[in-house]
N, C-alpha and C positions, 0 to 999 in steps of 0.2 A: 323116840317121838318128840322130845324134847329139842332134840336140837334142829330142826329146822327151824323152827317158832325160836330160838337163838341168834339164827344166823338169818333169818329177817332182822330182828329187833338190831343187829347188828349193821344191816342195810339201809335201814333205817336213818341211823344215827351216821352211816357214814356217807350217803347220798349226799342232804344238803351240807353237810360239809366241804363236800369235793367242790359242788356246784358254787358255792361261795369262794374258794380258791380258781377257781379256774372265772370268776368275773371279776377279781381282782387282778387278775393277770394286763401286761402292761401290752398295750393292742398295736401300736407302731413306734418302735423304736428305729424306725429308717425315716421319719417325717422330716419335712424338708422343711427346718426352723427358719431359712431367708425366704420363703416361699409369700411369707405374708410379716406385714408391721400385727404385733401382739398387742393386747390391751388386758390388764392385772383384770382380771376377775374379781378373785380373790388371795388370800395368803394366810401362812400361819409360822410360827416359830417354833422350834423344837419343844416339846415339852408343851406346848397348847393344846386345849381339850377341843376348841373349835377353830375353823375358821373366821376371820375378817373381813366383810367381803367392803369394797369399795365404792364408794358413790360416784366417785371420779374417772376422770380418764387420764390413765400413765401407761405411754405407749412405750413398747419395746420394739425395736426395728436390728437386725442382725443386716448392718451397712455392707460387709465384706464379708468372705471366708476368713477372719479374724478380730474386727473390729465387730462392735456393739453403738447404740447409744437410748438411753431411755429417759422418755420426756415425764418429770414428776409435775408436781403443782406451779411451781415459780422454774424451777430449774431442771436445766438437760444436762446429763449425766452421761458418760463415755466410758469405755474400757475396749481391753480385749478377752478374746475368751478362742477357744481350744476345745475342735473334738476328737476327743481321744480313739472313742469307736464309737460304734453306733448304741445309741441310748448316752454315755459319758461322755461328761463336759467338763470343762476347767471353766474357770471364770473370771478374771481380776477384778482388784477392787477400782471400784471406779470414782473417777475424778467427775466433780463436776462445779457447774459455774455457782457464783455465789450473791444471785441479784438481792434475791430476799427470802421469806421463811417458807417453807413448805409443810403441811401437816405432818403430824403425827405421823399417818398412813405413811407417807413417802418416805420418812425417816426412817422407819423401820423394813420399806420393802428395800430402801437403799442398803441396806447393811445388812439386810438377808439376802438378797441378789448375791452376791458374790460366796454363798455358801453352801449355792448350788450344784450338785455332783450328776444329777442324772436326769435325761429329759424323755416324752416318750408323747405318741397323741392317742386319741379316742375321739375318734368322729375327726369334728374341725377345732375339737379342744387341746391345747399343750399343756402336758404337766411337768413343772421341775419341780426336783425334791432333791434334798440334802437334808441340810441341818434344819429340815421344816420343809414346806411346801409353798408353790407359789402356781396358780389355773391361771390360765391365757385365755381368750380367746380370738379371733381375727377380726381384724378392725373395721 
């Protein structure tokens, strides 16, 4: 008699479990990243409790089936980048111009940018993540 009353409290415990795994699940990994110019949402670095999110606008545009280029505060920034398969990415470090200062914000998304390993959407949101995370949305 005991063990149904078990194996509820068991169902229990492993329902929203499952349910919280399965909305974490990554929802398009075939999204079509030159489909649209991206705009930084927000970002975080490895080992950050929370995101950052930005007041600015830093567009990302996928120029070519290899090239990149993203506009920060003062400066536009370039590289190439690499898809390995669907979801994986490669990314180089990117070179960019040197008019004048760009925030904080862009300093750091500039040198997380390239330690990006995998991309995937939800709705008409992009998400890369790597060594941290960085939310798009279309511009």
């Amino acid at each position: 008699m005991n063990q149904p009353n078990q194996k509820m409290k068991t169902l229990k415990i492993i329902f929203p479990i499952l349910v919280l795994l399965l909305s974490c699940e990554k929802e398009d990994v075939n999204i079509d990243i030159k489909s649209n110019k991206w705009v930084v949402v927000k970002m975080k670095s490895q080992g950050e409790p929370t995101f950052t999110e930005t007041r600015e606008s830093y567009v990302l545009e996928f120029t070519s089936d290899t090239t990149y280029k993203l506009k920060l505060d003062v400066n536009s920034c370039f590289g190439y980048y690499e898809i390995i398969n669907s979801g994986n990415i490669t990314i180089s470090l990117m070179g960019c111009t040197e008019v004048c200062c760009d925030s904080d914000f862009a300093e750091d998304l500039s040198q997380l940018f390239p330690k990006m390993t995998e991309y995937y959407g939800k709705g008409n949101i992009l998400f890369f993540e790597g060594e941290g995370e960085i939310v798009f949305e279309p511009e």
